[in-house]
C-alpha positions in Angstrom: 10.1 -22.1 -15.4 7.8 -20.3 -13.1 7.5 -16.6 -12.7 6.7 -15.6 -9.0 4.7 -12.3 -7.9 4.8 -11.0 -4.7 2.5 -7.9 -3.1 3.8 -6.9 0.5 1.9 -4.3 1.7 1.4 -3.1 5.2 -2.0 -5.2 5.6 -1.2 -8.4 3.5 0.7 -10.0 1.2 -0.4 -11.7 -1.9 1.7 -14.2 -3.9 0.7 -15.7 -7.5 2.5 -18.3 -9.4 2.6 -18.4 -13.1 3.9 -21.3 -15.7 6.0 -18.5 -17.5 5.6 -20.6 -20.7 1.8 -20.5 -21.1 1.1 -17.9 -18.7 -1.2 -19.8 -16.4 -1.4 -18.9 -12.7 -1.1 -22.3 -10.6 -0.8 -21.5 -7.6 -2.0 -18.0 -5.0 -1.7 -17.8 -1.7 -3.0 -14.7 1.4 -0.6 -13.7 4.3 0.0 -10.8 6.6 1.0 -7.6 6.0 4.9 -7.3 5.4 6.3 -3.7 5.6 9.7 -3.5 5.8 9.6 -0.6 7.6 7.5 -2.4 10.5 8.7 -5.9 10.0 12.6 -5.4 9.3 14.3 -7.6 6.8 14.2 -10.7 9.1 10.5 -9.9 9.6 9.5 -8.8 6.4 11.7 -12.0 4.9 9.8 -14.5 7.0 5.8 -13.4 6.3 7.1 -13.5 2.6 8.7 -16.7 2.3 5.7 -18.5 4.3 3.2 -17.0 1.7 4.8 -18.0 -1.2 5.5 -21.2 0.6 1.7 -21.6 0.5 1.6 -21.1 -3.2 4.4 -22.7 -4.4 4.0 -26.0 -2.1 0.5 -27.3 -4.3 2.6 -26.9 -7.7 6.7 -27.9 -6.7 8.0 -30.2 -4.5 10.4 -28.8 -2.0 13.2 -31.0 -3.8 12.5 -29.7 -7.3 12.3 -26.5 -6.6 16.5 -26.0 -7.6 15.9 -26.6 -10.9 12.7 -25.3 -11.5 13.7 -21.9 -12.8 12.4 -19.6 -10.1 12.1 -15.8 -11.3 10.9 -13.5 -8.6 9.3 -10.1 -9.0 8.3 -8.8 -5.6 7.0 -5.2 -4.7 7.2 -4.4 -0.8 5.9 -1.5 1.3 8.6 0.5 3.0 11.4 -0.9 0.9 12.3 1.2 -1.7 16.0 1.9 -0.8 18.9 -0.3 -2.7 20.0 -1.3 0.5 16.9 -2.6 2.1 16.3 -4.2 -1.2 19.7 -5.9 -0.3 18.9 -6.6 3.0 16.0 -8.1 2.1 17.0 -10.3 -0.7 19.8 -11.8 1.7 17.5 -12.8 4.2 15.0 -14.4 1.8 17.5 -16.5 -0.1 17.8 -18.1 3.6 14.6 -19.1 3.8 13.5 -20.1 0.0 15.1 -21.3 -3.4 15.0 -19.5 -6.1 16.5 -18.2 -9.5 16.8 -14.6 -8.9 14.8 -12.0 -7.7 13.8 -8.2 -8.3 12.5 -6.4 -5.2 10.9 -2.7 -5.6 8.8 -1.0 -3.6 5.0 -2.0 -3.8 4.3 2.0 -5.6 6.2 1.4 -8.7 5.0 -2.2 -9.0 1.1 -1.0 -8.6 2.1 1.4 -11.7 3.7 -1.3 -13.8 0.2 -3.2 -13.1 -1.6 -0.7 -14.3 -0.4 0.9 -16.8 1.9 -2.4 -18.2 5.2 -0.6 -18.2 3.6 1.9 -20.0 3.8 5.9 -19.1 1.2 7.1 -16.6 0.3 7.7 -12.6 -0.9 5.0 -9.1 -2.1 6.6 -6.8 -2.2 4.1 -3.3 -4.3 5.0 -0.4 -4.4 1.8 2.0 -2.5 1.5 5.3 0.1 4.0 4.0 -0.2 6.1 0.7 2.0 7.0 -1.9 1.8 8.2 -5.8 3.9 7.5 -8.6 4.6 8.4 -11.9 6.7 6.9 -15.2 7.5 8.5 -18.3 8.4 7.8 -22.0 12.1 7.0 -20.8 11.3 4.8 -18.2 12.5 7.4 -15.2 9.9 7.1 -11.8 9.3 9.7 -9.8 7.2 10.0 -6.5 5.1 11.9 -4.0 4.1 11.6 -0.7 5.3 7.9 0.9 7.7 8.8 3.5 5.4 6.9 6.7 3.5 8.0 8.7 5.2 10.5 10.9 6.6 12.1 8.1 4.0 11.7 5.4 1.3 9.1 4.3 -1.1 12.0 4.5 -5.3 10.2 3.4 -4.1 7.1 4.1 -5.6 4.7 6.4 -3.0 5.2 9.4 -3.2 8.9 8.6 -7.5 8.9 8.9 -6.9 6.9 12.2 -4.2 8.7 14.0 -5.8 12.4 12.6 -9.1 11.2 13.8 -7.5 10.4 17.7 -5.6 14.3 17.5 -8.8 15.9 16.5 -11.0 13.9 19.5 -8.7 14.5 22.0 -8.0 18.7 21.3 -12.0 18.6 21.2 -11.8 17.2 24.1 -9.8 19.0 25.7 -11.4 22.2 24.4 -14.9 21.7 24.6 -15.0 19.4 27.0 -17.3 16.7 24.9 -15.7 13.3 24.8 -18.3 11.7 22.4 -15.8 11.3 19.2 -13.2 9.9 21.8 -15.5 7.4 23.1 -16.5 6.2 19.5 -13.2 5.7 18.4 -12.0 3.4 21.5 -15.3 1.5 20.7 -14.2 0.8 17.3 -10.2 0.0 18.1 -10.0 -3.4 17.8 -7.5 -2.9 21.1 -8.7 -2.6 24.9 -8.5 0.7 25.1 -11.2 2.7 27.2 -9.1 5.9 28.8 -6.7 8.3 27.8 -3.7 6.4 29.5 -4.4 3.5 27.6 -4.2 5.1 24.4 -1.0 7.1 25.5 0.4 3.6 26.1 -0.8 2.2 23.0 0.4 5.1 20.6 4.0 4.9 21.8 4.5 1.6 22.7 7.7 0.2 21.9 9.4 2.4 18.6 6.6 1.9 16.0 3.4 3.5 15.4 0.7 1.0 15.7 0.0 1.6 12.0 -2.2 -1.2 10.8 -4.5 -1.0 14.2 -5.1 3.1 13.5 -5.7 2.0 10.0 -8.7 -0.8 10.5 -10.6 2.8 11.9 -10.7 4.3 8.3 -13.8 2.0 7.2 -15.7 3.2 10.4 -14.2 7.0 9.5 -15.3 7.0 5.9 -18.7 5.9 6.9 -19.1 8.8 9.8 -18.6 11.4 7.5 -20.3 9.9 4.2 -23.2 9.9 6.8 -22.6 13.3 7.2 -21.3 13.8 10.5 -19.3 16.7 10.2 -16.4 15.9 13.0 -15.0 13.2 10.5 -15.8 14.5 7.1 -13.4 17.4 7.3 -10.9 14.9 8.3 -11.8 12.9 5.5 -11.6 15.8 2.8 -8.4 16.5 4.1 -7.2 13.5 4.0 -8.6 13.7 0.1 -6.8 17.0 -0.6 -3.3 15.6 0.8 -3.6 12.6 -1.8 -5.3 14.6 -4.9 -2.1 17.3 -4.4 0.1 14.3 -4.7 -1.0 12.8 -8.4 -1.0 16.7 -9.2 2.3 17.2 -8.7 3.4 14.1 -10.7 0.9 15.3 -13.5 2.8 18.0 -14.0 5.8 15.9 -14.9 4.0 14.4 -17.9 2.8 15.4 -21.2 -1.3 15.6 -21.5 -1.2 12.5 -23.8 0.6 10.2 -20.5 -1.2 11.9 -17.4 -3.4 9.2 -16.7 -4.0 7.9 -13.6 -5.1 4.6 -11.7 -6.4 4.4 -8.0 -4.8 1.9 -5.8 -5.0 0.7 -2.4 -7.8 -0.5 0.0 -9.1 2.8 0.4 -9.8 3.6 -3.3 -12.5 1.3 -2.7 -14.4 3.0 -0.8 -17.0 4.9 -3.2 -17.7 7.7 -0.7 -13.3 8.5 -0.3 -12.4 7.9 -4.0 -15.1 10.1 -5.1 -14.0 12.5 -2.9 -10.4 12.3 -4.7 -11.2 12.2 -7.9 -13.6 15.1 -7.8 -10.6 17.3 -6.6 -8.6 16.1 -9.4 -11.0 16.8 -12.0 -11.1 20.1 -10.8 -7.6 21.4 -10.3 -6.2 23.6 -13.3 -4.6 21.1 -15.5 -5.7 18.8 -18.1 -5.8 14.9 -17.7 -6.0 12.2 -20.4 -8.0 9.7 -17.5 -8.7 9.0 -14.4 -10.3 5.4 -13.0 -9.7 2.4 -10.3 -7.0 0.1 -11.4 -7.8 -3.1 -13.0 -4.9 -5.2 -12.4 -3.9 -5.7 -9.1 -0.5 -4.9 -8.2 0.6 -8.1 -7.6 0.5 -8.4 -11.0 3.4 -5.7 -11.6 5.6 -8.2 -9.7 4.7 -10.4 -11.8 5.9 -8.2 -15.0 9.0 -7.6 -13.1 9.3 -11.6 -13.0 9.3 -11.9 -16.3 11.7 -9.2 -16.6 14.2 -11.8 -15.8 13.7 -14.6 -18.1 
């Protein structure tokens, strides 16, 4: 039997494979983000099923992978609703065998990686952000997470697109274009004017999240270097996602608020500094506070075995 675990977020997707009778991984594999909310399920289905292709195809043969025993444990960003689950599952069993399958959204599976199933708080801060919390009786609750139009305040889209509104009303107030110019030099898009940027903002239906989000490393280190235009957007940014783990906190007892930092952005030193600092110093108590050692993928992988 093989326990399958699957990390969709908006920027990649991760796959491990793991013998689920001595717990050896055999087989990983890297692919493109895969947010549902971006992707659809046919979209979101296909970068999925290729990436565990890669993984699966050095340890099963195609043919013997009906009777391999198959268990799936999959956390995806921008699918936490029963019926996109649904939607999702339907279009993968199209595409790849397997036994069964549990699909969450990739917040609750970044908590079960690091805390094990066990009570505490993830924050994530990558393309989108989101915070969640478990307690003693197994319920979840969340903060923040609702995309970026209507929330994913600190994360990387957030940084990007807060970073374009701020250089374009100084802009247009001041009259200096200098943070405007250095943030078309650092799209990776041809984008040189302010028509182009229109165009590229609203093209089609979707925010162009994950291209706003490759700005945050170039944002972070602006304002670590002290330029003053980007660090309040960055200590915003901070605030929004230190609020959110505060008002899970408050959901838990003293003895279970601990909390793990997710996400590509809780790597920067400079930004997760930044966050932690303003959650050591709000006015409640906290049993811990550090980097997550497991990486989500891993919670799919304890929802895998979930299934056995």
């Amino acid at each position: 039997m093989y326990l399958v675990g699957i990390d969709a977020g908006g920027s990649n997707t991760r796959v491990i494979v793991m013998e689920a009778r001595n717990r050896k991984i055999v087989g990983q594999a890297y692919g493109t983000g895969a947010n549902f909310q971006q992707l659809g399920a046919a979209g979101s289905a296909r970068v999925i099923a290729e990436t565990c292709k890669l993984a699966l195809d050095p340890v099963l043969l195609w043919k013997d992978r009906e009777n391999a025993g198959i268990k799936i444990g999959a956390g995806v960003a921008g699918c936490g609703r029963k019926e996109e689950q649904l939607a999702l599952k339907n279009e993968l069993s199209q595409l790849m065998v397997f036994d069964d399958i549990i699909i969450e959204d990739d917040g609750k599976t970044a908590l079960l990686s690091a805390w094990q199933g066990e009570p505490g708080i993830v924050l994530i801060a990558g393309t989108g952000s989101i915070a969640y919390a478990l307690d003693e009786e197994d319920n979840f609750y969340r903060s923040g997470g609702w995309g970026p139009i209507l929330g994913d305040a600190g994360s990387g889209c957030w940084l990007g697109l807060s970073s374009f509104k701020m250089a374009l009303k100084r802009a247009d107030r001041s009259g200096k274009e200098d943070k405007l110019r250095f943030l078309f030099e650092n799209l990776n898009e041809e984008i040189h004017n302010r028509d182009q940027l229109i165009s590229f903002i609203y093209q089609g239906d979707r925010l162009p999240r994950k291209e706003l989000a490759g700005l945050a490393p170039v944002i972070l280190n602006q304002a670590e270097e002290g330029d003053s235009f980007f660090l309040e957007i960055v200590e915003a940014g901070a605030k929004e996602l230190a609020a959110e783990v505060i008002a899970l906190a408050k959901k838990l007892p003293v003895e279970d608020r601990r909390i793990a930092l997710a996400g590509g952005l809780t790597n920067n030193d400079f930004y997760r500094g930044k966050i932690q600092s303003l959650i050591e110093a709000a006015a409640i108590e906290f049993k811990s506070i550090r980097k997550i050692e497991l990486e989500p993928v891993f919670g799919a992988l304890y929802l895998a075995e979930t299934l056995i």
